[in-house]
N, C-alpha and C positions, 0 to 999 in steps of 0.2 A: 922665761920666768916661771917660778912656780908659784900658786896661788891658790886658798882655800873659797871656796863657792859658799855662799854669803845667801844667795836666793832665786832662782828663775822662775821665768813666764816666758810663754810661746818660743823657747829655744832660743831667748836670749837671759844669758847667766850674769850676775854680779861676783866678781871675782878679786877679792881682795888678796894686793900681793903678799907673799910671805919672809922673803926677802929680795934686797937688791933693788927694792922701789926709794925713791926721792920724798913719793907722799904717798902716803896708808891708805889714801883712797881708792876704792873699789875701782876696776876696767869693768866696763858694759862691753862682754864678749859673745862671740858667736862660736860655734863649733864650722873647725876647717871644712872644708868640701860637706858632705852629706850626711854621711854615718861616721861616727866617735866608736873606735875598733873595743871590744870590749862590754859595750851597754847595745849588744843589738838584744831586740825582742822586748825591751821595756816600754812602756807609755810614758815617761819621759827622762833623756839617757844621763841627765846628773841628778845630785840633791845637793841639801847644805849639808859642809862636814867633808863633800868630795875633794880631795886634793889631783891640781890639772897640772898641766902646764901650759904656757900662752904665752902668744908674741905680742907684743903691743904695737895699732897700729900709729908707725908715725904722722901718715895725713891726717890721721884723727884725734885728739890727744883725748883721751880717757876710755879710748875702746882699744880692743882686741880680738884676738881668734884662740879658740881653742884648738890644741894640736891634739894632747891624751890626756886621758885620765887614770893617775897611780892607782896599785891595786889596791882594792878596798879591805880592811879588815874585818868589816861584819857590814851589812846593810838592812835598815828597817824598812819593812814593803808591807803593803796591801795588794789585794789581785783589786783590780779598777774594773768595774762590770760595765762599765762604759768602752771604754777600748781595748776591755778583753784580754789585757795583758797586767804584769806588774806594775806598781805604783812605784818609785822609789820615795820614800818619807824622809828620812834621814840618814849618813855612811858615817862610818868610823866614830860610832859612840861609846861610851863607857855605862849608861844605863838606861830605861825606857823608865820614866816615868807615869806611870798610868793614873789620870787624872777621874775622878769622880767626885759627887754631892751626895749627899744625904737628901736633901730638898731644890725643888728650883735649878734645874730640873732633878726627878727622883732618882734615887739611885739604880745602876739597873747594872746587876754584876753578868750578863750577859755578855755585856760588853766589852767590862775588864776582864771575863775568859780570853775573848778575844783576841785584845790585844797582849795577854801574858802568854799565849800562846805563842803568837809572830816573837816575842820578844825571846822563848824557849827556842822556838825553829831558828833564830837570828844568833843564838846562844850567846846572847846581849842579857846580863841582869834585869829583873824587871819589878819595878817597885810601884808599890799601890799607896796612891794618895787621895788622901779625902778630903776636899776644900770645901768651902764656906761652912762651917765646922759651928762658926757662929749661929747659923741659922737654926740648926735644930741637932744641938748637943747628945743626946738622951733617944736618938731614933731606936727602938731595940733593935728590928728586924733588921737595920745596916748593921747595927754593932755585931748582932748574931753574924751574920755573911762575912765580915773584916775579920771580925776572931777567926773563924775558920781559916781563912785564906792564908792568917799569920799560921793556925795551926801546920798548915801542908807547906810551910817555910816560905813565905813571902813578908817580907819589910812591909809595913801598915805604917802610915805616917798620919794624924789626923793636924789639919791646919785650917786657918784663914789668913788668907790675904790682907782681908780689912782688917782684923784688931792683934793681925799679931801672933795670933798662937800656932805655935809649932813650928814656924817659919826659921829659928834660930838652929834646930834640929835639920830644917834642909836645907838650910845655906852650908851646914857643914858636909850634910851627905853628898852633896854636887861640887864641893868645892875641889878644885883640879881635875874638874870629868868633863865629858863630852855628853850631854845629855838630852833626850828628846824628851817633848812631854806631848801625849796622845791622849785624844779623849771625846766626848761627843760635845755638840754646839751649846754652850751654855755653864758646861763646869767652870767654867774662870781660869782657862790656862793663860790668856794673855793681861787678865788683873796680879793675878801669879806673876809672869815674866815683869808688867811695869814693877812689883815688888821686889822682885831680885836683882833686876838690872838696872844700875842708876840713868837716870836721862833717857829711861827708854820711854815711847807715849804710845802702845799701843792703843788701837780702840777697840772701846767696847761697846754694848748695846744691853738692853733688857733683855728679859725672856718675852717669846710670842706666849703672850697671855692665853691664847686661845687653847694651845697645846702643851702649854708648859715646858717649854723645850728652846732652845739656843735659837739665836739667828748668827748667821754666818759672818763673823768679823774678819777672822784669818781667812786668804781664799790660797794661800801659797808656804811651804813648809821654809820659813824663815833663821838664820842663824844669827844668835846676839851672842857679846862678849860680857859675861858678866863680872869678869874681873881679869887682872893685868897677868897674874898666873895660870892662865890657860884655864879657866871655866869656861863652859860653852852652854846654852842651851838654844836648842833648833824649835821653837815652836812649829807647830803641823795646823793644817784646817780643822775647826770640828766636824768629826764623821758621823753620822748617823748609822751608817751598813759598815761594820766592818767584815772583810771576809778573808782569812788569812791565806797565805799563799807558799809555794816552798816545799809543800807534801802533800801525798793522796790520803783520801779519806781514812783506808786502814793502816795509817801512822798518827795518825791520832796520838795512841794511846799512850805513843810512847814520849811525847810532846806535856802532856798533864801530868805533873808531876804525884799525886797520889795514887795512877793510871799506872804508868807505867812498870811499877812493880809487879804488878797483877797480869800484865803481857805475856800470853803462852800457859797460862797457867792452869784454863780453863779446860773443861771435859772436849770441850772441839777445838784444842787449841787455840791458832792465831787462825783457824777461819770463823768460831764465834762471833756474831755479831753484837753478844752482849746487848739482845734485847728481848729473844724467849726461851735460850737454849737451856737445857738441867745444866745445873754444875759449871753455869758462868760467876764465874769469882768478881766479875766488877760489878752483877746487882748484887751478889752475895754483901761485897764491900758494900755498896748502898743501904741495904737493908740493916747492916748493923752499924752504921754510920758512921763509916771509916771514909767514904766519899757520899760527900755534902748531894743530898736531892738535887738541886739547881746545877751543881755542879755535870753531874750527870745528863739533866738534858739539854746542856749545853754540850756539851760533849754526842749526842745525840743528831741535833738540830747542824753543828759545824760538819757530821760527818754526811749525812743529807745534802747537805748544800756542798761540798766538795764532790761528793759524786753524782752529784746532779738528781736527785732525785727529790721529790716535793717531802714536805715536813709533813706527815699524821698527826 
């Protein structure tokens, strides 16, 4: 039978059939023998969105085995600095939504580098949304960072969950996609998902007071049905570290999209580090503020950490 993966923990997957089932309800499968040919070298070898195929077992009724997994058309990852390998987040999407605040927790476009970068390396669209909108309308310094980001051609959607706004705008953009939505512990992607998806009841939690920051409600990248025409969205755990994964440090450049025009261009070439040489064209960009300050050491700081070397 083939069957779309729904959500896993410790290598046992939920696995809703696709067709040729009696009842829609999910098998609780395991993958056949050892290794699933295909996903070696990952920290864990599905996600939701992955399409398998599986036998159902008869002395058990509502489990199964996983035999393989079809090829994937794009897959969204994080590198896991815990097991040192890839993360899979979410397969076969049609967009990444990148989840941020204004307030509660603050905004911190570090981290929406981040993930629109995985989401350029994944060459998955990648759309920037800003929830609880409510709380603090009028932020300049977000507004300044969001405008830019539309300016270097990124979708900016500003909404809330609680009253409403903008919400009509993303029901339409998600509507027949595949979409994941990424973001750190606290933005309101799973107030978000109760909001889109009827009957759904994720949970939530407050912010830790102390740090102004998420506590971990999601611990597992989840796929709901938001509608009977193929809407999907995969909620993901909130991340604190994102670290993306897929390229070495000197492809960067060609991954950031006001970046990459400016690749090669410079008086040392593509061996420029773009941080004291004469006649590097991407502070030249900076300095006349063609590429956003922040943007730049963010750009900086990922290329550091990808090739392992401590941040100055």
């Amino acid at each position: 039978m083939r069957g779309l993966v729904i959500r896993g923990s410790r290598n046992v997957f939920s696995v809703r059939p696709m067709e040729g089932a009696l009842s829609p309800e999910p098998f609780s499968c395991r993958i056949k023998g050892k290794i699933l040919k295909g996903v070696e070298g990952y920290y864990n070898p599905l996600a939701p969105g992955d399409r398998v195929s599986f036998e159902p077992d008869s002395a058990h009724p509502g489990t199964g085995l996983i035999l393989d997994v079809e090829e994937r058309r794009n897959q969204f990852t994080r590198f896991n600095r815990k097991g040192q390998a890839p993360q899979l987040l979410a397969a076969n999407v049609d967009l990444v939504l990148c989840l941020t605040s204004p307030v509660s927790p603050p905004f911190r476009p570090r981290f929406l580098d981040r993930s629109l970068l995985q989401a350029e390396i994944a060459g998955i669209p990648g759309v920037i949304i800003g929830n609880k909108y409510d709380l603090s309308p009028d932020d300049l310094d977000t507004e300044e960072r969001l405008e830019d980001y539309r300016r270097i051609g990124y979708r900016v959607l500003r909404v809330s969950a609680l009253t409403g706004e903008g919400m009509e705008e993303l029901r339409s953009l998600i509507a027949g996609n595949a979409s994941v939505l990424v973001g750190q512990s606290g933005v309101g992607k799973s107030t978000l998902i109760n909001a889109l998806v009827p009957k759904t009841c994720q949970r939530t939690a407050p912010l830790n007071e102390k740090y102004d920051r998420g506590n971990h409600t999601t611990t597992m990248s989840v796929l709901f049905e938001a509608s009977p025409e193929g809407t999907f969205l995969i909620d993901t755990p909130g991340i604190r570290q994102f670290l993306p994964e897929g390229i070495g440090a000197d492809e960067i450049i060609y991954y950031m999209r006001e970046f990459a025009p400016l690749a090669g261009r410079c008086t040392y070439g593509l061996s420029c580090s773009h941080r004291t040489e004469p006649g590097c064209k991407i502070m030249e960009a900076v300095a006349a503020g063609s590429i956003h300050e922040d943007r730049y050491e963010s750009f900086l700081r990922i290329q550091n950490e990808l090739s392992g070397a401590p941040y100055a």
